[in-house]
C-alpha positions in Angstrom: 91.5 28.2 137.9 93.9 26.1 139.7 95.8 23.7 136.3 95.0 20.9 138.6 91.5 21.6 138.8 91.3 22.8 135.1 92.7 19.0 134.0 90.2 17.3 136.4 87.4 19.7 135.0 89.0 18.9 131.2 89.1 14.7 131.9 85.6 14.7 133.4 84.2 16.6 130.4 86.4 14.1 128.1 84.9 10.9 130.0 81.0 12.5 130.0 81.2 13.3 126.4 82.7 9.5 125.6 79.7 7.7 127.5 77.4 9.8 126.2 78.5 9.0 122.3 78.7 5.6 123.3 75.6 5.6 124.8 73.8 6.7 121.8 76.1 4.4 119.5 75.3 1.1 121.1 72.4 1.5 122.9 69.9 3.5 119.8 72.0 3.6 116.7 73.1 0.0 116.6 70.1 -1.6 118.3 68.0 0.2 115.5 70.5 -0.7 112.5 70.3 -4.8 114.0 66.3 -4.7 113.7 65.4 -2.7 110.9 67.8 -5.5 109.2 66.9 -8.5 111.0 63.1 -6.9 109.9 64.1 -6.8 106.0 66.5 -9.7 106.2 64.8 -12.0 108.6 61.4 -11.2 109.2 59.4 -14.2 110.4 62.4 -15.0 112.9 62.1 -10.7 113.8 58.6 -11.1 114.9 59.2 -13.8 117.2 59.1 -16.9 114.5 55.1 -17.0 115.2 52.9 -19.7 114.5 49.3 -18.9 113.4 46.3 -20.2 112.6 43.6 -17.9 110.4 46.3 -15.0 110.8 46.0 -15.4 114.8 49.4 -16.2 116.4 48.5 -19.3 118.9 52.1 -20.2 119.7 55.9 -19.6 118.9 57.8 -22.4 117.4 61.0 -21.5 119.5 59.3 -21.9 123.2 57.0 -24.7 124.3 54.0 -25.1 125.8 52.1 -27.5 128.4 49.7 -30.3 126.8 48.0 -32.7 129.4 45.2 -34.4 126.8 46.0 -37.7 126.0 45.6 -36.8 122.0 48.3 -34.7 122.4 51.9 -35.2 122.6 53.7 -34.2 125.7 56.4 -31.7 126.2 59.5 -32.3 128.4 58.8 -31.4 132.1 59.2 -27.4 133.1 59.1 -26.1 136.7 57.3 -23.0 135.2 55.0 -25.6 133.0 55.6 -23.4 130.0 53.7 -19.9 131.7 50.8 -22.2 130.7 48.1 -21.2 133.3 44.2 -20.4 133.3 42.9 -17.3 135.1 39.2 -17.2 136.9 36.9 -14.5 137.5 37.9 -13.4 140.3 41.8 -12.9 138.2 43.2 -15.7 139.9 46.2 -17.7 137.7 46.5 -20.8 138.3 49.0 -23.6 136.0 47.0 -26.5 134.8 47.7 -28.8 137.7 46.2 -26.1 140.6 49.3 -24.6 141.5 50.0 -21.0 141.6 51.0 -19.3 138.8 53.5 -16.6 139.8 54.0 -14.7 136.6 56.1 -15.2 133.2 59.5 -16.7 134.3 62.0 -19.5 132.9 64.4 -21.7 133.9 64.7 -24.9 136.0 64.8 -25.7 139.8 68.2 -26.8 139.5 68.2 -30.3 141.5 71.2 -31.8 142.8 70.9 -35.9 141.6 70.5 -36.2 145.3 67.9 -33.8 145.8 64.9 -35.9 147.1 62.8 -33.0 145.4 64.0 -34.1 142.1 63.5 -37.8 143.0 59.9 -37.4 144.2 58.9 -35.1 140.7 60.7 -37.6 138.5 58.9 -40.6 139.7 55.6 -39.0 139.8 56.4 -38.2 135.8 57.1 -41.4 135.3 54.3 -43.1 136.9 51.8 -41.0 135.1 53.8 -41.6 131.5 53.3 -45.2 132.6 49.3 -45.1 133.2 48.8 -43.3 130.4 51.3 -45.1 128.1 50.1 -48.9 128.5 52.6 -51.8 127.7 55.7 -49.6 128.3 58.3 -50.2 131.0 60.3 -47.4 133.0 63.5 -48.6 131.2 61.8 -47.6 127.6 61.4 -44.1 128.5 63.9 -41.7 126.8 65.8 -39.4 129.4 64.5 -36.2 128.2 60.6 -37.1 128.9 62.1 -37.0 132.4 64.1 -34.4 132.4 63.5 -30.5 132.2 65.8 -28.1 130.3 67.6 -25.3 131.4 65.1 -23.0 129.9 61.9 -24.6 131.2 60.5 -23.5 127.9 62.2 -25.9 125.0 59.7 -27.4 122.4 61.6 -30.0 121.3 61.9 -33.3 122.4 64.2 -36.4 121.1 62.2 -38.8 118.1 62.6 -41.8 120.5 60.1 -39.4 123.0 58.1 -38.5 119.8 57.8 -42.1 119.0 57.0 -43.8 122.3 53.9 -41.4 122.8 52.1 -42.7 119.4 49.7 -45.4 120.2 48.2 -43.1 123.2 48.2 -40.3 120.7 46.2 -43.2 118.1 44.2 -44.4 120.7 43.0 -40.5 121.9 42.6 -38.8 119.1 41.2 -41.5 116.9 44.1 -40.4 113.8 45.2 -43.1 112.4 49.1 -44.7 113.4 50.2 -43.6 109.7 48.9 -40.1 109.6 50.6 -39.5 113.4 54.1 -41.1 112.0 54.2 -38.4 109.3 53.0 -35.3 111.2 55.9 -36.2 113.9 58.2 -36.5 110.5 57.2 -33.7 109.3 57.6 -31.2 112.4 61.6 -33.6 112.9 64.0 -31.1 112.7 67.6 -32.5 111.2 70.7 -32.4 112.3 72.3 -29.2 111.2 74.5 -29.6 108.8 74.1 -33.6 108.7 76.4 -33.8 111.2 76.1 -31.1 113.8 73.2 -31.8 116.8 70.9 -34.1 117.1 67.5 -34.4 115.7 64.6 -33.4 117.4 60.8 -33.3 117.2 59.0 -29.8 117.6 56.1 -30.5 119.6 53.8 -27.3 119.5 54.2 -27.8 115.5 52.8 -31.5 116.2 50.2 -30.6 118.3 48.8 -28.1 115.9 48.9 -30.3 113.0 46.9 -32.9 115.4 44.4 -30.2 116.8 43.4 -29.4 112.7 43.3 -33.1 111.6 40.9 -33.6 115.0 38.9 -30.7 113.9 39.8 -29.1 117.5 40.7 -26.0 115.2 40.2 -24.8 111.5 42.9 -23.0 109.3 40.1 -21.9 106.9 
């Protein structure tokens, strides 16, 4: 064999025998080492940090969801409304508000500020926070009620959002102002650290804790 061809034949083998140990390395022998530990270590987080309610998972605290009832607080807005839909007989999906639901997805639309898109959704948003939110003005609403995150999917929103939705909440659900104040403490996340981030109120936390004091579901 030509020592040319007999180095070629001797590199190739060399490179073949590299990504294949690699190969196995990072993509079975580490990815199994990182979750049998994350399992041992961190196992509520490993299993997809899932909320339940009689041992049935009903949400994930790390991705929101859509409410639209008045008793409920509201999420930030999501062009994929949180994969939130309803499906009919005939397996049609659907999102709450009619629209077609075109399977799991995430992320935003990505509006310029100029976008007349973005204008028309963020005054519809505002006019319906509005009727349903007597007594407050445009300029009271906290930016983030407004705005949708880059993920479509956060469940967090600012205390000044969780706060400005409590007398409809009140009014709706028939709780009382006090109780409402300390399930929305309760579910506020601090900064980390004290000083690092800002706080922030889990919403599909609240809602729960609203849906069992309303008797809309039963933890026992």
């Amino acid at each position: 064999m030509n020592k040319k061809i007999k180095t070629l034949f001797h590199g190739g083998r060399q490179a073949f025998s590299v990504s294949l140990v690699l190969m196995v390395i990072c993509g079975f022998l580490f990815p199994i080492l990182l979750t049998g530990l994350s399992a041992i270590f961190f196992p509520y987080q490993a299993e997809g940090s899932l909320l339940k309610v009689k041992d049935k998972a009903v949400a994930s605290e790390n991705v929101g969801q859509e409410f639209l009832e008045d008793y409920y607080m509201w999420s930030r807005p999501s062009a994929y409304h949180y994969n939130v839909y309803t499906e009919n007989k005939e397996g049609d999906k659907r999102y709450q508000d009619g629209s077609e639901f075109p399977g799991i997805a995430s992320g935003s639309n990505n509006y310029a500020p100029s976008n007349p898109d973005l204008i028309k959704r963020v005054e519809a948003d505002m006019q319906d926070f509005l009727d349903k939110n007597k007594g407050i003005q445009p300029e009271d609403i906290p930016t983030d009620l407004l705005t949708a995150s880059g993920s479509g999917l956060d469940p967090h929103i600012s205390p000044e959002s969780a706060r400005i939705q409590i007398p409809r909440i009140v009014e709706a659900s028939g709780l009382s102002k006090a109780l409402v104040q300390n399930i929305i403490k309760k579910h506020t996340d601090e900064k980390l650290l004290g000083v690092m981030g800002e706080e922030s109120v889990n919403v599909v936390k609240v809602n729960i804790e609203i849906a069992k004091e309303m008797g809309l579901i039963q933890d026992e």
